[in-house]
BALOVEX-684822 format. One record per residue (C-alpha): residue in one letter; x, y, z. Coordinates in steps of 0.5 Angstrom, whole numbers, padded with zeros to 4 digits, always signed. Last residue first. Example, Ala and Ser with C-alpha at 12.3 -4.5 7.8 and 13.67 -1.06 7.14 Angstrom:
// BALOVEX-684822
S+0027-0002+0014 A+0025-0009+0016 
***
This chain:
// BALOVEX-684822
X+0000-0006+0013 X+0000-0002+0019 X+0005+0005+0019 X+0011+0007+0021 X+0014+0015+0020 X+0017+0019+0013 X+0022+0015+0012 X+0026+0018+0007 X+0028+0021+0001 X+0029+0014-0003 X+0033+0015-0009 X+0032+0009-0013 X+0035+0002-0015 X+0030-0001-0010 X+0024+0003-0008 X+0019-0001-0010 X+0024-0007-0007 X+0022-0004+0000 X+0014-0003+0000 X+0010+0001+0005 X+0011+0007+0000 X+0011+0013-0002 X+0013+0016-0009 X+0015+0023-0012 X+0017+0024-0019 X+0023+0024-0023 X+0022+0025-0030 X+0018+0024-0037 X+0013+0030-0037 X+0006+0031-0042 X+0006+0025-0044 X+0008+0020-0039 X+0015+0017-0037 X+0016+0017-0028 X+0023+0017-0025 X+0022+0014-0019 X+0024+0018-0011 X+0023+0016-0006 X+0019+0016+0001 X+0019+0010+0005 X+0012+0009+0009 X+0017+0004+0015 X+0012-0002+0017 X+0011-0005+0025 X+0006+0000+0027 X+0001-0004+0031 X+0007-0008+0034 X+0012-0002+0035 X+0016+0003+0030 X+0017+0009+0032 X+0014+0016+0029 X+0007+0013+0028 X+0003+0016+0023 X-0003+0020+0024 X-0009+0022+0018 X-0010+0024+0011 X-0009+0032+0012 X-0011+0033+0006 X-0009+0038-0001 X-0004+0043+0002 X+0000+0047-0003 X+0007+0047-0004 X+0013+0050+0002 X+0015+0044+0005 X+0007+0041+0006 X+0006+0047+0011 X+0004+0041+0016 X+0011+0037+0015 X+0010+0030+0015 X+0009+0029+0007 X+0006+0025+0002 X+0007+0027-0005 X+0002+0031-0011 X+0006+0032-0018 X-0001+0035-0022 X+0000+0037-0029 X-0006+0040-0031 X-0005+0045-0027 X+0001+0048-0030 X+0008+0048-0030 X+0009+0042-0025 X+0004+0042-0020 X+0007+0042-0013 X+0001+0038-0009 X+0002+0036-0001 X-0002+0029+0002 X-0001+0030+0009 X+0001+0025+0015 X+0001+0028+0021 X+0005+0026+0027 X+0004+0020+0032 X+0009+0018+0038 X+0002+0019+0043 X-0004+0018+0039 X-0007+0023+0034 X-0013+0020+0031 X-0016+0018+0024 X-0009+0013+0024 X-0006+0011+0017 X-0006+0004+0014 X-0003+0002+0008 X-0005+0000+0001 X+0001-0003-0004 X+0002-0001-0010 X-0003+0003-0016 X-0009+0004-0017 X-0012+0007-0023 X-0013+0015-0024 X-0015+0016-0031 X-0022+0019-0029 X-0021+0022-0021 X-0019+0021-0014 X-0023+0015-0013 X-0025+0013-0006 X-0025+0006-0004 X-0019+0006+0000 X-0017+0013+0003 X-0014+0017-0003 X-0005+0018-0004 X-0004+0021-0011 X+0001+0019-0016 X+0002+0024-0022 X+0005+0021-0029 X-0001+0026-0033 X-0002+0021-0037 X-0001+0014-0033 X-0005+0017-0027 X-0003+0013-0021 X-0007+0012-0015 X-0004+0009-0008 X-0009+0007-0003 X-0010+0009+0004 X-0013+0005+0009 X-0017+0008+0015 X-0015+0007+0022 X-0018+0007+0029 X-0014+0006+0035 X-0011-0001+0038 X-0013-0002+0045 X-0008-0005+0049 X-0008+0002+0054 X-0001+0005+0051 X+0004-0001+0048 X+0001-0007+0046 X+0006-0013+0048 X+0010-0016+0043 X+0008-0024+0042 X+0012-0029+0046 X+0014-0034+0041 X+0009-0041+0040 X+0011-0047+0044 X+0004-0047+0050 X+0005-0054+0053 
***
């Protein structure tokens, strides 16, 4: 007799779409985070940092873009990239659009990609900072923005 709970039905035709994992990179000079798939770096003093998670290569129904935005902080050597849905990345320089983010929750995008803000020490700025996650308790004691969407772990 079959005693597990009943698992969720996939949504659409079953098949689950091509995905690409995203990693988190900090740079503790600069303070910046950048947002890269996996196994690419983004740069020298870059390391990685937090949770990875999983993004859509395609658009799918309910889905919307996922871009990494830079609003650098009064020059160039001081990068402040963030995440973001808007395809004019809120007004700042569009980097990369890194794939498609579910809009509800479902069961291949059961993860809330928050969006908050952390205050950041480094050399050249100590402040708020942007900072996106699949993780709850990164933002806890901190502002969180939003949720920009729903993703896989």
């Amino acid at each position: 007799m079959d005693r597990e709970f009943p698992r969720p039905q996939a949504q659409g035709d079953g098949l689950a779409a091509p995905s690409r994992r995203i990693a988190r990179w900090f740079h503790a000079h600069s303070g910046d985070r950048t947002y890269a798939p996996t196994g690419v770096n983004p740069g020298a003093g870059y390391v990685v940092d937090g949770p990875p998670f999983a993004v859509l290569q395609s658009p799918v129904a309910d889905s919307v873009g996922l871009y990494l935005c830079n609003a650098p902080l009064q020059r160039p050597a001081s990068p402040e990239h963030f995440l973001s849905t808007d395809p004019a990345c809120e007004g700042q320089e569009k980097v990369a659009l890194l794939g498609h983010i579910r809009s509800s929750r479902d069961g291949q995008a059961p993860r809330s990609l928050l969006r908050c803000v952390v205050t950041v020490q480094s050399a050249l700025r100590t402040g708020p900072r942007h900072l996106a996650t699949p993780d709850v308790l990164e933002c806890r004691g901190h502002a969180i923005e939003s949720v920009l969407g729903y993703v896989a772990g």
